[in-house]
C-alpha positions as CSV (number, residue, x, y, z in Angstrom):
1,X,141.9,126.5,114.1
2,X,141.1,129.1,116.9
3,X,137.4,129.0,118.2
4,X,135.3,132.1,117.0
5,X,132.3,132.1,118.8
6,X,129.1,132.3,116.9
7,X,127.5,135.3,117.1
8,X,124.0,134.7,115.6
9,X,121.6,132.5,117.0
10,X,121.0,128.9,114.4
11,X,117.8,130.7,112.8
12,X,119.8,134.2,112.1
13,X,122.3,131.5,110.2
14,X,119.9,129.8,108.6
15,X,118.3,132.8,107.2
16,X,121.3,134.5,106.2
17,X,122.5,131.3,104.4
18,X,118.7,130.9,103.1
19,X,119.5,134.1,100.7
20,X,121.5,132.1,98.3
21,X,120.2,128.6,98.6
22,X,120.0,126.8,95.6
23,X,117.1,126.4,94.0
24,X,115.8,122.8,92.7
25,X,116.7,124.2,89.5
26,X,120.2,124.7,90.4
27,X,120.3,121.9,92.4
28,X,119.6,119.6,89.0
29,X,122.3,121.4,87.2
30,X,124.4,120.9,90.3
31,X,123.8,117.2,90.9
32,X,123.5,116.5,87.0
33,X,119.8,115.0,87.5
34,X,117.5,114.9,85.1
35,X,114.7,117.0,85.0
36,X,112.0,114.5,86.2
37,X,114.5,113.4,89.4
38,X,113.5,116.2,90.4
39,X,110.2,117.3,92.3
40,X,110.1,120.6,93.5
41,X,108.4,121.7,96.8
42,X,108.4,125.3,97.5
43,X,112.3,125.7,98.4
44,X,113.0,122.2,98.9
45,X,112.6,119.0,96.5
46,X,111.8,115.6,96.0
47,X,114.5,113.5,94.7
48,X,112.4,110.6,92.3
49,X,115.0,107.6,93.7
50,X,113.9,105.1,91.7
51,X,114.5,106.7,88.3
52,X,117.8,108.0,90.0
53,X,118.7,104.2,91.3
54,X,117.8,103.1,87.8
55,X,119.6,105.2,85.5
56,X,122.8,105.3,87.6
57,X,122.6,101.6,88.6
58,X,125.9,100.6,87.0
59,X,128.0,103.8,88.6
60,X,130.1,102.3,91.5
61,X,128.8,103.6,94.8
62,X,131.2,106.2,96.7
63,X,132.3,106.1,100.3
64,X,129.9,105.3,102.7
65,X,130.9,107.3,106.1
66,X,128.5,106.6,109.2
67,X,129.0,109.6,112.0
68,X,127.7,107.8,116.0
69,X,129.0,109.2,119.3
70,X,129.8,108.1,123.1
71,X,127.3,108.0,125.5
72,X,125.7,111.5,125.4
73,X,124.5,114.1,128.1
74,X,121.0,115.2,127.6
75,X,122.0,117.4,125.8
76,X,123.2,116.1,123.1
77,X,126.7,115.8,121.7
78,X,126.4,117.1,117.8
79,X,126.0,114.0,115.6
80,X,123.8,116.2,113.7
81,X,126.2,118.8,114.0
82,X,129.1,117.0,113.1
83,X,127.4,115.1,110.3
84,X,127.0,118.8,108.9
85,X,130.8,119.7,109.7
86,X,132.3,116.7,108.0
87,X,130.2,117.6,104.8
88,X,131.1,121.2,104.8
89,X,134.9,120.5,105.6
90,X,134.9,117.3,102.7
91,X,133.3,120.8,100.7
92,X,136.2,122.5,101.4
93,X,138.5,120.4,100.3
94,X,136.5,120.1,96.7
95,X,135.4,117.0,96.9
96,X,132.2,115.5,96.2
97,X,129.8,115.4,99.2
98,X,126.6,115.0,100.0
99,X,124.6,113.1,103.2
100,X,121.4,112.4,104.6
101,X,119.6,112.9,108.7
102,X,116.2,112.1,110.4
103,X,113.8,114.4,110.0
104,X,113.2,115.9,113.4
105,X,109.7,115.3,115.2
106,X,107.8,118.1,116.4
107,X,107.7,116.8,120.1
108,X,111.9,117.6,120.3
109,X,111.7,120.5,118.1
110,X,108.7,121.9,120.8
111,X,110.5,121.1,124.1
112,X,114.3,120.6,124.8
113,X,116.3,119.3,122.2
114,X,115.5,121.7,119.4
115,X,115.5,121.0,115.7
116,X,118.0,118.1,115.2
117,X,119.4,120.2,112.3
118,X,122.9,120.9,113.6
119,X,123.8,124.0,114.9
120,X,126.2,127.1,114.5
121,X,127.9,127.4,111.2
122,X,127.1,123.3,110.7
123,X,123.6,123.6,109.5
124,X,121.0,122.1,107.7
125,X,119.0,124.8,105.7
126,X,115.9,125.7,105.2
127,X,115.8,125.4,108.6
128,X,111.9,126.8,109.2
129,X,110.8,123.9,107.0
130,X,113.0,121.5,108.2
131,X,112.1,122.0,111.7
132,X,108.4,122.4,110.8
133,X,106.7,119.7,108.5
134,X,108.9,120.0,105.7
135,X,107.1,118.5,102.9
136,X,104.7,116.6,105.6
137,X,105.8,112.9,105.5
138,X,105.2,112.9,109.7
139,X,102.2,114.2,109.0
140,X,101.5,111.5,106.0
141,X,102.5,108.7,108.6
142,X,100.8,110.0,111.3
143,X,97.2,109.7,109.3
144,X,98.2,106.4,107.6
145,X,98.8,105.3,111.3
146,X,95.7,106.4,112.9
147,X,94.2,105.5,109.7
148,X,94.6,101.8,111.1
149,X,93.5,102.4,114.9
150,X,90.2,104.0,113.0
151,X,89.9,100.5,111.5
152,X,90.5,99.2,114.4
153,X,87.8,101.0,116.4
154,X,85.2,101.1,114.3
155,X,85.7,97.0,113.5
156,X,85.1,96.2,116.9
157,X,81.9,98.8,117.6
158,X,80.3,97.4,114.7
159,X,81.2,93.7,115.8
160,X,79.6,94.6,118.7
161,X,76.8,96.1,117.5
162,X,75.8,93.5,114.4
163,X,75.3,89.9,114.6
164,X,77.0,88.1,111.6
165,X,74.5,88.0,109.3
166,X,74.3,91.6,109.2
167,X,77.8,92.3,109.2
168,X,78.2,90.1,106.0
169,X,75.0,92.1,104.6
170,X,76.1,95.6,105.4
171,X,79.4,94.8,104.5
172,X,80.4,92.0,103.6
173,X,82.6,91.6,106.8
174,X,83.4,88.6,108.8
175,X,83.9,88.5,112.7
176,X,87.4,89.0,113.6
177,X,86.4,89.1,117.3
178,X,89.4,91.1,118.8
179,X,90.5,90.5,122.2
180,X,90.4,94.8,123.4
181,X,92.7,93.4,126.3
182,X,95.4,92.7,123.3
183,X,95.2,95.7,121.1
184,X,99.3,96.8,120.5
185,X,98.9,99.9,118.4
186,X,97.7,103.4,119.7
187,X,97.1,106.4,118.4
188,X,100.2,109.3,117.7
189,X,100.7,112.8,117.6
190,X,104.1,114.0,117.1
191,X,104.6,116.3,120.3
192,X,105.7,115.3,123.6
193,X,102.3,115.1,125.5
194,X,102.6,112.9,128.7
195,X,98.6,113.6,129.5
196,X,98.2,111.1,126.7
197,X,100.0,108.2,127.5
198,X,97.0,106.4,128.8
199,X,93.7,107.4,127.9
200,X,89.8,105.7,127.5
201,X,88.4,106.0,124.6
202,X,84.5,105.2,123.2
203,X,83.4,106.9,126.2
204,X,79.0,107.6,125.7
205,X,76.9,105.9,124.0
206,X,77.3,102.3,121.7
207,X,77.1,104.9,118.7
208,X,80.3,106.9,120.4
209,X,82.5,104.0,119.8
210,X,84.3,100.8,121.8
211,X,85.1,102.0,125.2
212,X,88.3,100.6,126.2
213,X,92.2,101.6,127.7
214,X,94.0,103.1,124.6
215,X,97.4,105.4,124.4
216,X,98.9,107.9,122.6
217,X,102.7,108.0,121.4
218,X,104.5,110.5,119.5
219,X,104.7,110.2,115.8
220,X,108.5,109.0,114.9
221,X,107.5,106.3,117.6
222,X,105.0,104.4,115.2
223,X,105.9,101.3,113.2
224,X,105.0,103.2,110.0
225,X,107.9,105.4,110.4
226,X,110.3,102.4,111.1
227,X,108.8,100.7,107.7
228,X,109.8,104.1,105.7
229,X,113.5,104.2,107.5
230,X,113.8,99.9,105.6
231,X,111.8,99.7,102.4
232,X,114.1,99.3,99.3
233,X,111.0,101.0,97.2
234,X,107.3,101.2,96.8
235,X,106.2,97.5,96.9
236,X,108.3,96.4,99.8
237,X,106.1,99.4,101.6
238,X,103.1,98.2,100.6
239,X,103.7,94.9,101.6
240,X,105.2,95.8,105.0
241,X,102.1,97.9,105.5
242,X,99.7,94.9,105.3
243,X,101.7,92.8,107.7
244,X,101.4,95.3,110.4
245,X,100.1,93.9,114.1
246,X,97.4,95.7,115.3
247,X,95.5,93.8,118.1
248,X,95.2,89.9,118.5
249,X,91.5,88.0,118.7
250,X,90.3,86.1,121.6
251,X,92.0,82.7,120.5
252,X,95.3,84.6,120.5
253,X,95.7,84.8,116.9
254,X,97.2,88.3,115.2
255,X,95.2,90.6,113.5
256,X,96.6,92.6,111.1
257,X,95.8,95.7,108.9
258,X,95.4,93.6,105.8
259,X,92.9,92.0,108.4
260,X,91.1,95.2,108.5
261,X,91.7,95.7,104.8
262,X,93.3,99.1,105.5
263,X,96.9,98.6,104.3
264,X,96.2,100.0,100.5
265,X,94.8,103.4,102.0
266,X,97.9,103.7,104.6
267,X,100.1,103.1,101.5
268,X,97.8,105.7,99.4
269,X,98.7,108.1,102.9
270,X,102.4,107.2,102.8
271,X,103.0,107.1,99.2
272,X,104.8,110.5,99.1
273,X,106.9,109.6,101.5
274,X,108.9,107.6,99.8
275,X,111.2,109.7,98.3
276,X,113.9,111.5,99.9
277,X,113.7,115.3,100.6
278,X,116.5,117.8,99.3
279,X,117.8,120.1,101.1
280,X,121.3,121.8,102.1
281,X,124.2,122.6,104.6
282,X,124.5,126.5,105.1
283,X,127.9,125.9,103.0
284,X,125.7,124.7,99.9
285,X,126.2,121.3,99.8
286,X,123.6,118.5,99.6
287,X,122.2,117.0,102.3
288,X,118.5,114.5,102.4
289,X,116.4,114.4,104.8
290,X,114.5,111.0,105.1
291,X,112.4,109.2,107.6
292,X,113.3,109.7,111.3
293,X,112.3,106.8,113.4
294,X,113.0,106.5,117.3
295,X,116.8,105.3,118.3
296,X,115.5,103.4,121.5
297,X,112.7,101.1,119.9
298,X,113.1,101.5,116.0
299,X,116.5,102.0,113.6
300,X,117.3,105.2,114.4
301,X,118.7,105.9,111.4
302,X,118.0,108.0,108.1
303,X,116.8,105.5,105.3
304,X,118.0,103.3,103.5
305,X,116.8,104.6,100.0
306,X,118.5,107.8,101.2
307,X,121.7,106.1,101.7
308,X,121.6,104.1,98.2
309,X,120.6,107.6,96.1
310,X,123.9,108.7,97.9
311,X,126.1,106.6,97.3
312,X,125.4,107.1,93.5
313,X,125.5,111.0,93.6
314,X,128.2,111.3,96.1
315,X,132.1,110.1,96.3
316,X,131.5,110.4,100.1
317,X,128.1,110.3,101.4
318,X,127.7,110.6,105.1
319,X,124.6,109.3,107.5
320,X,124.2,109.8,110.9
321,X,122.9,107.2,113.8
322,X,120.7,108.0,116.8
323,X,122.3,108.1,120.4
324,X,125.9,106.6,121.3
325,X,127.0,103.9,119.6
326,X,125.8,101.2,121.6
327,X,123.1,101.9,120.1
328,X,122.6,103.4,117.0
329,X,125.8,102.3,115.7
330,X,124.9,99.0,117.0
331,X,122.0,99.1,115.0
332,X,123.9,100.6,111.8
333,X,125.8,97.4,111.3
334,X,123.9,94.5,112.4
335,X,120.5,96.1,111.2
336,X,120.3,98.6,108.6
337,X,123.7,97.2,106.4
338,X,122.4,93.9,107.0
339,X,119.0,94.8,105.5
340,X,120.7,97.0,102.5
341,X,123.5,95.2,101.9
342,X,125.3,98.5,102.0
343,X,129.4,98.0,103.5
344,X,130.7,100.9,105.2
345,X,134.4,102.4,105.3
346,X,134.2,104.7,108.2
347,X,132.3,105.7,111.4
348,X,132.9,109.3,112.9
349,X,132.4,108.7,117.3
350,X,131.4,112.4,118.1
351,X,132.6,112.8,121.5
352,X,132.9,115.8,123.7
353,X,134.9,117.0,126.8
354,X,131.8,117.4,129.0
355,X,130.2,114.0,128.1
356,X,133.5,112.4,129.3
357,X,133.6,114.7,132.5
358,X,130.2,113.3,133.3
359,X,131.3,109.8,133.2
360,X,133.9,110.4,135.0
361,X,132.3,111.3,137.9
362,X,130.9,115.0,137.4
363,X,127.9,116.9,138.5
364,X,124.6,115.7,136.9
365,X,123.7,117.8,133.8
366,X,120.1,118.2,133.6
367,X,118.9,120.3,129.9
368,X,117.2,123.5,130.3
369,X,119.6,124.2,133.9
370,X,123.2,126.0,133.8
371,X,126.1,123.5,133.9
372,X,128.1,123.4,137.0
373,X,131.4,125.0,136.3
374,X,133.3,121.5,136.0
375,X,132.4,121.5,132.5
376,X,133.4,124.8,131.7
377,X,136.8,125.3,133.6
378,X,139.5,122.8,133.0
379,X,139.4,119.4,135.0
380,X,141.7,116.9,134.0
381,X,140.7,114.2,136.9
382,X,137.1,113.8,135.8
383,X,138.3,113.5,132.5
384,X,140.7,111.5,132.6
385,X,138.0,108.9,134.9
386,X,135.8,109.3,132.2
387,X,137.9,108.3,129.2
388,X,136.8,104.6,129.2
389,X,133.5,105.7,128.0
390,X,135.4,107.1,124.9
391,X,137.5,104.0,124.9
392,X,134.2,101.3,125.3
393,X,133.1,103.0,122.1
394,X,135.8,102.6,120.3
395,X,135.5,99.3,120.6
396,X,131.9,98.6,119.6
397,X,133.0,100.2,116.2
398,X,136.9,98.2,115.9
399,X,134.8,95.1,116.5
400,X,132.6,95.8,113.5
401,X,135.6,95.6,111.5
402,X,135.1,99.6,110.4
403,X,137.6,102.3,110.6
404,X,137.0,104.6,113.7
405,X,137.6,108.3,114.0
406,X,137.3,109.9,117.3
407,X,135.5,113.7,116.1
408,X,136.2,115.6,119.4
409,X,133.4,118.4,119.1
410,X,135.5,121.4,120.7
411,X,133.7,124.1,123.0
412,X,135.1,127.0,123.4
413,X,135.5,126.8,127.1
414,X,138.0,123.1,126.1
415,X,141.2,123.7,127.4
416,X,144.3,122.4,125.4
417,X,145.4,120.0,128.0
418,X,142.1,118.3,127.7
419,X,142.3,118.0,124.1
420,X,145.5,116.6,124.0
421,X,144.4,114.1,127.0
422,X,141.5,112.8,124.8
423,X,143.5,112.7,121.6
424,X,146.0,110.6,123.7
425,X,143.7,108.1,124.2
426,X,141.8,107.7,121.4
427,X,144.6,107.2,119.4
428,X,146.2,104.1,122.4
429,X,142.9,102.5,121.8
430,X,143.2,102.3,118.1
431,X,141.3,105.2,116.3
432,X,142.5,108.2,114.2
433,X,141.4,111.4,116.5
434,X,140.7,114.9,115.3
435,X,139.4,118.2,116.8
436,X,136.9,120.0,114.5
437,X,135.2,123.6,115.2
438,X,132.7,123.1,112.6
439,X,129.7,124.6,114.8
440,X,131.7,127.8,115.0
441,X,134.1,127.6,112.0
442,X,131.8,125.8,109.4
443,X,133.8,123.4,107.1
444,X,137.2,125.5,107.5
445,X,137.0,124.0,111.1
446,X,136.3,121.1,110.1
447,X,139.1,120.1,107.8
448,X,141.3,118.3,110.4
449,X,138.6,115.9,110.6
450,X,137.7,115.4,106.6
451,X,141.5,114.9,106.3
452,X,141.1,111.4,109.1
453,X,137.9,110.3,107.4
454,X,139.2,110.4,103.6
455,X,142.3,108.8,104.8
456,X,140.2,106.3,107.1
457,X,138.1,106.0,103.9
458,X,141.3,104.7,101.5
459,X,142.3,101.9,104.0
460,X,140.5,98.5,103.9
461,X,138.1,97.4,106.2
462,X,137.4,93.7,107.2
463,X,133.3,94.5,107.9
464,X,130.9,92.4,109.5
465,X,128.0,91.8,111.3
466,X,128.4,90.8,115.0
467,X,125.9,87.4,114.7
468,X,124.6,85.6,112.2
469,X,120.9,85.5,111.4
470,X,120.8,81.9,112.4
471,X,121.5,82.8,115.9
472,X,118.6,82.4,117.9
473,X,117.0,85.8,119.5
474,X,117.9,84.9,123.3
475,X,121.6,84.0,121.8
476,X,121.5,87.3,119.6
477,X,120.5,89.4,123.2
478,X,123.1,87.8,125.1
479,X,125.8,88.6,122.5
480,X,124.7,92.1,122.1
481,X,124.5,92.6,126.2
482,X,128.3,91.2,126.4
483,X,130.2,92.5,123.5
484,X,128.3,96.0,123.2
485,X,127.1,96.8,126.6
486,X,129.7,95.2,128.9
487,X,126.8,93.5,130.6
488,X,127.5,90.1,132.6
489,X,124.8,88.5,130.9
490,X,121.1,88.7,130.6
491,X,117.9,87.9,132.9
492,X,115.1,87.7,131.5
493,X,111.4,87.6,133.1
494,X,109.5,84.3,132.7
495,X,106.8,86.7,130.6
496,X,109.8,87.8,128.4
497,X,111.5,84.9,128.1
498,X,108.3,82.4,126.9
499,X,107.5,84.9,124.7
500,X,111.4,84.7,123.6
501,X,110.8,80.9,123.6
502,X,107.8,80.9,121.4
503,X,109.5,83.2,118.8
504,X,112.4,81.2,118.4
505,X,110.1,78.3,117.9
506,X,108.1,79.6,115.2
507,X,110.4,79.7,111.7
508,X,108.6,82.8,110.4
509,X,110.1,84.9,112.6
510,X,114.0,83.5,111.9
511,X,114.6,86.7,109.6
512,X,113.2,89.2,112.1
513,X,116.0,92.1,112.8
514,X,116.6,92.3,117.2
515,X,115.8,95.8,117.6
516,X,117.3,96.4,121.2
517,X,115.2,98.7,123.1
518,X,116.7,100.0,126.3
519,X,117.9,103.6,127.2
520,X,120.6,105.8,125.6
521,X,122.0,107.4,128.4
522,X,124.0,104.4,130.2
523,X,125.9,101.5,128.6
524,X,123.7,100.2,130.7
525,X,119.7,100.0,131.4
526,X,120.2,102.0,133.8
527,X,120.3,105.8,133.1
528,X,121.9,106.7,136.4
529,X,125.5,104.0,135.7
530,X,127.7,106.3,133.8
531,X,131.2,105.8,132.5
532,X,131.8,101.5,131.8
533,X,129.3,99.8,134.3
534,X,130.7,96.6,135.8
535,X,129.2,94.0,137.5
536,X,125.4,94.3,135.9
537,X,123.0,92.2,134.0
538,X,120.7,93.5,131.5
539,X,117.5,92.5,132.3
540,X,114.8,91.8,129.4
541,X,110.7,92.7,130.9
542,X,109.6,91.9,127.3
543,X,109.6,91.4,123.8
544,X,107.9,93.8,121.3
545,X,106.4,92.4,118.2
546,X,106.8,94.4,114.8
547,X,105.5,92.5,112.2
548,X,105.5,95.3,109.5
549,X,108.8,96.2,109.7
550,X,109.7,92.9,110.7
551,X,111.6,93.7,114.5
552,X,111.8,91.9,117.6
553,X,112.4,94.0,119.9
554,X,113.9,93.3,123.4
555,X,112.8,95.7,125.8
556,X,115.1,96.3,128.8
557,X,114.0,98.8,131.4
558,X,111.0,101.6,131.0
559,X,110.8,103.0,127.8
560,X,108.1,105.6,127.3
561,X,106.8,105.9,123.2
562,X,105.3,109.3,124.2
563,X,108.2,111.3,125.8
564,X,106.9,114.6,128.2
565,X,106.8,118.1,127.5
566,X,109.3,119.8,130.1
567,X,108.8,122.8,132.1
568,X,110.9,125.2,129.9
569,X,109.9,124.3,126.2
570,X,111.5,125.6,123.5
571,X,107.9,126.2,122.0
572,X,108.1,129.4,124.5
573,X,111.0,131.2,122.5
574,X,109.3,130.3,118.9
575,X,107.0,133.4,117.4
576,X,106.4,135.1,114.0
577,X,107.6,138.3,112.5
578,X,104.4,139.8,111.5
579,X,105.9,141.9,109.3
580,X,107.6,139.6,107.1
581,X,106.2,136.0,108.4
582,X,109.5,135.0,109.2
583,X,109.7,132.5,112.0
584,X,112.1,133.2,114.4
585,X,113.5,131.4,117.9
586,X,114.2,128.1,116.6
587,X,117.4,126.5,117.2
């Protein structure tokens, strides 16, 4: 299909489509729910997943259709985007559709990225309340989280303050005696604020708190989010929530929020949360919104609930995972399916021209700066260089024993010679290609690519995970270095690795998910090594405890849980219509 361009920015879209959105009325009829499935929130609703789950728990579940991508830019490559074009063009074709994506965190919403909620004519609607709270589960996580540093806190000001006697007499609380050189939590807010990454807190007098090194980090970032992205339903959340690490005492032992007997009023904070949030594509067709933990240190995915309520509404229900696939794909099918049980048919690698023109070799692409004009004017030699990047990915996915389909994202300014060259090669290393124009087509530009994925969908798949659970964590690390990275092999610190050493010897941690932490921009740990790195090692610095949502998580190279606000925030181009209180500027 010929590229139009778009000539409305995403909010003039979004509003337009807004007009004849369905309402959660409609939507029941629509989705034959019953009228308690149902929760309305202003234009948006709750889906109740448990009575859903229940009353359709003998349907057979559709197909289940994961969408990843190569190794991005910063700026993104539209897995959003895509995730909203495959729906719309699976529309199109009358089928029945629906999907679910992270809700976006204020901090990216604020600053460069934007909203997270596709773009162009693929796009999630209502976009103002999407991109803005929705129906305020950040918000609910972000007080049940803070919830636990205020038992925290005021714990160890009273324990210094009080002898025993008159703790158990005030209170009827015993001395945990917390080391303050061993708290792991902080505090989050859910912007980018880089002035709080290290802060002292309790500063005044002994009534003014415990004076200490503390640390902020943005919302999605907190272990509570990860929980909500796992839990099968309400009990597994409370349980989770008591089992969360906060700080350790002075004879190295953990103490934990049921320690602090705060879990039942997080869960009492996160208890909305729970259930999924309806919303739509700007071609009317379903799409959740649930949960939107961090790709680099949690899941990155939407939730699992999300994903079982689709599978029983939907004949194809599609999810999106965080950054390439190295690592949120990576994630997908050792983590996530592992922990649902859920077996996929297809995975969608979103790849674009100018991603594989950076690996390749082209100029640096830094967001919120013009590109240079190598990815805007044809270049077949830095594409061609960078095609192994395309090809690496392919492989993480083949591997897995899923179907891949190479979703080349077209721009306008792609040349046919360079679609052709990519096609080319996605199809010698073994994946179905297509080119889709969803962002400035909508679903008719993204039939090509709903007519690979439904086919991909019919053919059997021979999935599974890439280690067993048995395998111990250093084994699990090397694995994933050399068969999804390309690493060598691993080095690992002699902090990281007793710590690695000590896990593995302790049998409560044997059915702990490795949640790889390192950064999305390289194969690599290295953000600078583009294309297929050779001739590295991925070295481990440490070893991140989650004991609520039960993750290890190897960290390799510096990973920040409060990102920065940059110099040219989107915040600046966000205002209100006075007139009509519409928001406008957000994209």
């Amino acid at each position: 299909m010929p590229y139009n361009p778009v000539k409305m920015t995403d909010w003039q879209i979004a509003e337009a489509a807004e007009a004849k959105m369905p309402t959660p009325d409609q939507w029941r009829e629509k989705l034959h729910l019953e009228k308690d499935e149902i929760i309305p929130y202003g234009r948006v609703a709750k889906l109740d997943f448990m009575k859903i789950l229940d009353r359709l728990k003998d349907k057979p579940d559709g197909k289940y259709i994961e969408v990843t991508a190569i190794t991005p830019t910063p700026l993104g490559e539209g897995k959003s985007t895509t995730a909203c074009g495959l729906i719309e063009g699976l529309g199109k074709r009358g089928l029945n559709v629906g999907g679910c994506l992270r809700q976006p965190s204020g901090g990216p919403t604020m600053n460069i990225k934007g909203t997270a909620a596709g773009g162009g004519n693929a796009l999630l609607i209502p976009l103002t309340e999407f991109s803005m709270g929705l129906t305020g589960d950040i918000n609910d996580i972000t007080n049940a989280h803070n919830l636990a540093m205020v038992a925290l806190t005021a714990r160890m000001q009273h324990e210094r303050n009080y002898n025993d006697e008159q703790l158990a007499r005030l209170s009827g609380m015993r001395r945990l005696d917390i080391d303050p050189t061993r708290v792991e939590m902080g505090w989050v807010m859910d912007f980018c604020v880089q002035s709080l990454r290290n802060i002292i807190i309790g500063i005044g007098g002994r009534r003014d708190g415990y004076m200490m090194s503390s640390r902020f980090g943005i919302s999605v970032s907190s272990e509570l989010m990860a929980i909500l992205s796992i839990v099968r339903d309400l009990t597994d959340l409370r349980q989770r929530l008591d089992n969360i690490t906060v700080a350790f005492d002075k004879r190295g032992n953990p103490i934990t929020t049921a320690d602090l007997e705060v879990g039942g009023a997080m869960a009492a904070w996160m208890h909305n949360t729970i259930n999924p949030t309806l919303c739509s594509t700007v071609e009317y067709q379903p799409l959740m919104v649930h949960a939107g933990p961090f790709a680099n240190i949690a899941v990155g995915q939407s939730s699992i609930i999300a994903d079982r309520v689709g599978l029983k509404l939907f004949d194809y229900h599609i999810t999106e995972s965080g950054f390439g696939a190295d690592i949120g794909f990576e994630k997908f099918s050792n983590v996530k399916c592992r922990l649902s049980g859920l077996r996929p048919q297809v995975s969608v690698l979103t790849t674009t021209i100018r991603a594989l023109k950076m690996h390749g070799g082209g100029p640096k692409v830094i967001a919120g700066l013009p590109l240079d004009d190598t990815y805007t004017k044809e270049n077949l030699e830095f594409l061609e260089k960078g095609l192994p990047n395309m090809s690496h990915h392919i492989n993480i996915i083949k591997a897995s024993g899923i179907n891949p389909v190479v979703c080349i994202n077209r721009f306008s300014s792609d040349t046919e010679a360079e679609i052709a060259m990519v096609r080319r090669a996605a199809e010698a290393a073994g994946a179905r290609c297509a080119v889709s124009t969803h962002w400035a087509n909508g679903g008719d530009g993204a039939l090509e690519l709903a007519d690979a994925v439904k086919d991909a969908s019919e053919e059997d798949n021979g999935f599974n995970y890439l280690y067993p659970m048995e395998m111990k964590l250093r084994e699990r690390v090397d694995r994933i270095a050399r068969m999804v990275y390309g690493a060598d092999g691993v080095s690992w610190s002699p902090e990281a690795e007793a710590k690695a050493k000590m896990l593995e010897a302790d049998p409560k941690y044997n059915d702990y998910a490795t949640m790889m932490v390192k950064t999305h921009l390289s194969l690599s740990h290295d953000p600078s090594l583009k294309g297929v790195p050779q001739g590295w090692t991925l070295p481990i610095r440490d070893v991140l405890i989650y004991s609520g949502a039960k993750f290890l998580c190897p960290c390799a190279g510096n990973i920040s849980l409060m990102p920065g606000t940059s110099s040219s925030p989107a915040f600046r181009k966000v205002d209100i219509d006075v007139n009509t209180g519409r928001v406008t500027g957000l994209f």
